[in-house]
TORNU-598713 format. One record per residue (C-alpha): residue number from 1; residue in one letter; x, y, z. Coordinates in steps of 0.5 Angstrom, whole numbers, always signed. Example, Ala and Ser with C-alpha at 12.3 -4.5 7.8 and 13.67 -1.06 7.14 Angstrom:
% residues 2
(1; A; (+25; -9; +16))
(2; S; (+27; -2; +14))
//
This chain:
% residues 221
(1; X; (+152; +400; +164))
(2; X; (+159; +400; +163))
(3; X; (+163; +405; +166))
(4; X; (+167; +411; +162))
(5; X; (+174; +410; +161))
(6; X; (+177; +416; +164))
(7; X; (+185; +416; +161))
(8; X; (+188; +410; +158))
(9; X; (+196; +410; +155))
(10; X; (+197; +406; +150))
(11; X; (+205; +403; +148))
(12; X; (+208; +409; +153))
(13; X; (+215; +410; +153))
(14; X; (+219; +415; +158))
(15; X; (+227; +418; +157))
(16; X; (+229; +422; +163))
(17; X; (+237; +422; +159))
(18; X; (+234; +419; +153))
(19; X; (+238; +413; +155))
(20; X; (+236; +408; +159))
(21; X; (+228; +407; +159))
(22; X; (+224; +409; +165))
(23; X; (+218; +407; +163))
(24; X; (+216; +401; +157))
(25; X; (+211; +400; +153))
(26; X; (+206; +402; +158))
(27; X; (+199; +400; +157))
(28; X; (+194; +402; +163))
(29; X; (+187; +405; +163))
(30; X; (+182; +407; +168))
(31; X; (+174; +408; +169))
(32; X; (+170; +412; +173))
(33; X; (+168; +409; +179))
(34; X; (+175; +405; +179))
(35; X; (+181; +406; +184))
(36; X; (+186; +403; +182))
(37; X; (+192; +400; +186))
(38; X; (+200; +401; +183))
(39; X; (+205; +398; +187))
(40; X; (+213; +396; +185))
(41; X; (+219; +396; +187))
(42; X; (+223; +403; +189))
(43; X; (+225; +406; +182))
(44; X; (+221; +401; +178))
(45; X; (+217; +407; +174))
(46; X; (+211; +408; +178))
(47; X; (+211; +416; +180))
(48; X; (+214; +417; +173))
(49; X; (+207; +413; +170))
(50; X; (+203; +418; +175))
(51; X; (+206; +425; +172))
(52; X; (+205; +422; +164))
(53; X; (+198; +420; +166))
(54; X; (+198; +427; +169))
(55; X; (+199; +431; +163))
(56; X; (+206; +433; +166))
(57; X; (+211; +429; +162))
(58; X; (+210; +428; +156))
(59; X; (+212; +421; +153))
(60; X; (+217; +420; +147))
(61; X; (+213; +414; +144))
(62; X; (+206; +413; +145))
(63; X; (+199; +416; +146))
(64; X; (+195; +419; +152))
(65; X; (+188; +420; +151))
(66; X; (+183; +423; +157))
(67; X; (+176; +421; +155))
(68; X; (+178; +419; +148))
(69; X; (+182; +425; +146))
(70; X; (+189; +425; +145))
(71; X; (+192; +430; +150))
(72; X; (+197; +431; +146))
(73; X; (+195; +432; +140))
(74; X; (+196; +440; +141))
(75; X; (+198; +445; +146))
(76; X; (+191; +446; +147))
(77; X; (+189; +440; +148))
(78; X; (+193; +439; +154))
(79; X; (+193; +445; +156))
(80; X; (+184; +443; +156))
(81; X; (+185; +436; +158))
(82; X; (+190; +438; +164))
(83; X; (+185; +441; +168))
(84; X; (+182; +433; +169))
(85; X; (+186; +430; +171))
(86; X; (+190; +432; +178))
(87; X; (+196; +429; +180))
(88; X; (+198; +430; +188))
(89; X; (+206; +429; +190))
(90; X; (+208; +426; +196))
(91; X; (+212; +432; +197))
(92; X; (+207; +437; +196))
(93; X; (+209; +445; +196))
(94; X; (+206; +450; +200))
(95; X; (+205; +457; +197))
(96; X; (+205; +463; +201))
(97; X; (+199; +465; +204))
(98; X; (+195; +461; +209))
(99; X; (+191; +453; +208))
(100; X; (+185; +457; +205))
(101; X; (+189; +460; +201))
(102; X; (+193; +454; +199))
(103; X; (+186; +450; +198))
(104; X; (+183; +455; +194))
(105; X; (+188; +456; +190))
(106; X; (+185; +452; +184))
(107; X; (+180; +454; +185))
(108; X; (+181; +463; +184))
(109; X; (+185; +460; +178))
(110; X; (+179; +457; +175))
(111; X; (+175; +464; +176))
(112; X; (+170; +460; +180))
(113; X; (+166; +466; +185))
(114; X; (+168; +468; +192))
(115; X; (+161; +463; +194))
(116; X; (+163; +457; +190))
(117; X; (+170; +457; +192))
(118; X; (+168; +459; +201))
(119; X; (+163; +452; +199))
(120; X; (+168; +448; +195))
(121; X; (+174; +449; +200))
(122; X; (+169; +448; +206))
(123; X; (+167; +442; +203))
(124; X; (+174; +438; +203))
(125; X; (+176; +442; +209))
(126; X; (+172; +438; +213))
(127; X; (+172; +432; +210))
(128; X; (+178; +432; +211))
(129; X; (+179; +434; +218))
(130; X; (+183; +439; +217))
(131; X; (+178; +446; +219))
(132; X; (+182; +449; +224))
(133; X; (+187; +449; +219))
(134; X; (+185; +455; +215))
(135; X; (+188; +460; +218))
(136; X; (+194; +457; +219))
(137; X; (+201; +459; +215))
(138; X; (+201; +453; +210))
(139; X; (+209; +454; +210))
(140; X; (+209; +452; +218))
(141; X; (+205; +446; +217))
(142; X; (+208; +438; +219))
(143; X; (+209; +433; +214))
(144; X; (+202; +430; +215))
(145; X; (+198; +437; +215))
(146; X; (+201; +439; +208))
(147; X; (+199; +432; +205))
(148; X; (+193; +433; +207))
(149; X; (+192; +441; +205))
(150; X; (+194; +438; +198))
(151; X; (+190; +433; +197))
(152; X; (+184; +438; +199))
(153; X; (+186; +443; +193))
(154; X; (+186; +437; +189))
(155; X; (+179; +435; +191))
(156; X; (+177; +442; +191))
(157; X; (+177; +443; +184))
(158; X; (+173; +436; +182))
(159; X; (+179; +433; +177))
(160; X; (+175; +427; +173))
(161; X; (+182; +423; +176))
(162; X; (+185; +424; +181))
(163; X; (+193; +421; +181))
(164; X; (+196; +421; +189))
(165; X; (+203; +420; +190))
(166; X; (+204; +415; +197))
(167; X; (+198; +421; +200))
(168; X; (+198; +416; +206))
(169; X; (+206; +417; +207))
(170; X; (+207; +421; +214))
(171; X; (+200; +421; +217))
(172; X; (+198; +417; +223))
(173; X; (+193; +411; +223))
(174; X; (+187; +416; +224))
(175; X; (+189; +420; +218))
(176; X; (+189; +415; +213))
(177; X; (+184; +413; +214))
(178; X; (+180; +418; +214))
(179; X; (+184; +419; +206))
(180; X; (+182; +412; +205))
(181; X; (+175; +414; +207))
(182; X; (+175; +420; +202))
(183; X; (+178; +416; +196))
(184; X; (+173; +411; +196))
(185; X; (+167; +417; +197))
(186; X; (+171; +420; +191))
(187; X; (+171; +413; +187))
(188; X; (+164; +412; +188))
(189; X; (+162; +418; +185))
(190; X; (+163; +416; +178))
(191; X; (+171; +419; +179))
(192; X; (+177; +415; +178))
(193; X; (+183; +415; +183))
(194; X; (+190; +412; +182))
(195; X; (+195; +411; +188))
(196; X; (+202; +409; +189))
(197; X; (+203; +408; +196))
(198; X; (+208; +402; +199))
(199; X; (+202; +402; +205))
(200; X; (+199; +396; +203))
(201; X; (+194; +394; +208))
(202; X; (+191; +401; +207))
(203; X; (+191; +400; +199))
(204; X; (+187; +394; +201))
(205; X; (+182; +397; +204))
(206; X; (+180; +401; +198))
(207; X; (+182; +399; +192))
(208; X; (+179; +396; +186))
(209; X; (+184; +393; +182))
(210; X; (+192; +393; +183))
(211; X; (+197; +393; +178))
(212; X; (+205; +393; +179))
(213; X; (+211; +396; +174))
(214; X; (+217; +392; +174))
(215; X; (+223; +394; +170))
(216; X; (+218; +401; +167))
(217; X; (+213; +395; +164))
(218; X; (+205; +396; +166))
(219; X; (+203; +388; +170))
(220; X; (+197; +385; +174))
(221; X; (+200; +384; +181))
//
């Protein structure tokens, strides 16, 4: 039985000045069950490709389907699809409140009740590592533990794809490879991860498949 196909761009193209062409013609598209590699060179386009697939960017040419729809065939329809697809910066921002507040933040704002919410942000928590982090002031944590706080309010949600911007920057080997281990857990329930990280030998560690941007251009490695 083949896997669904989650998202897929097709002939994308991205301007930031609407000069020079940060991405061209990409073509890309994932499947639950896949984590998909990408690497490339500094400025080749890869956080660029992530935020078009997260819905944030909308490309000046080409189409963005999420389960077949067209994300961007109306406000409403991205406004709907955005909700399955998460994407995870590599400098994520803390809001004020504690971890718990920052995990659970997705969560409030989908008016999920207080015992579903205590459940979800328990779960990911502890997947994670991060429990004794509850009660701490999100703003006054490392580099390393805000990663990993913004990672567990993306999980905490259930996005169908998950999109991570270098997650294993900033932590030490312990903690990547408890990320690791999370990323292939997800991908095992049918979900899709996308993750661009320069960490190659932990990229090999979970990946399914690679593919490289080059000059704005989506290629096999």
């Amino acid at each position: 039985m083949m896997a669904m196909r989650l998202l897929a761009l097709e002939d994308v193209w991205y301007s930031y000045d609407g000069k020079r062409w940060v991405l061209r013609s990409a073509t890309l598209s994932v499947s639950g069950g896949e984590v998909v590699a990408v690497v490339g060179p500094n400025g080749a386009g890869k956080t660029t490709l992530l935020k078009i697939m997260g819905l944030l960017y909308r490309p000046q040419r080409g189409r963005v389907l999420v389960k077949g729809v067209d994300a961007w065939a109306s406000r409403a329809a991205a406004l709907r699809l955005r909700r399955s697809v998460v994407y995870v910066h590599e400098r994520p921002i803390m809001v004020r409140g504690t971890v718990l507040d920052n995990v659970a933040l997705g969560l409030r704002l989908r008016g999920l009740d207080g015992a579903e919410v205590r459940r979800r942000v328990s779960a990911v928590a502890r997947a994670l590592g991060i429990e004794g982090l509850l009660d701490r002031d999100a703003r006054k944590l490392s580099a390393g533990q805000a990663q990993l706080v913004a990672l567990a309010r993306a999980l905490a949600v259930e996005p169908d794809v998950l999109l991570l911007d270098e997650p294993f920057a900033n932590l030490d080997e312990e903690g990547r490879e408890v990320v690791a281990d999370v990323i292939r857990g997800y991908s095992r329930e049918g979900r899709a991860v996308v993750v661009v990280s320069h960490d190659r030998s932990v990229l090999a560690r979970v990946a399914t498949r690679w593919v490289r941007v080059r000059d704005g251009r989506v290629e096999a490695p």
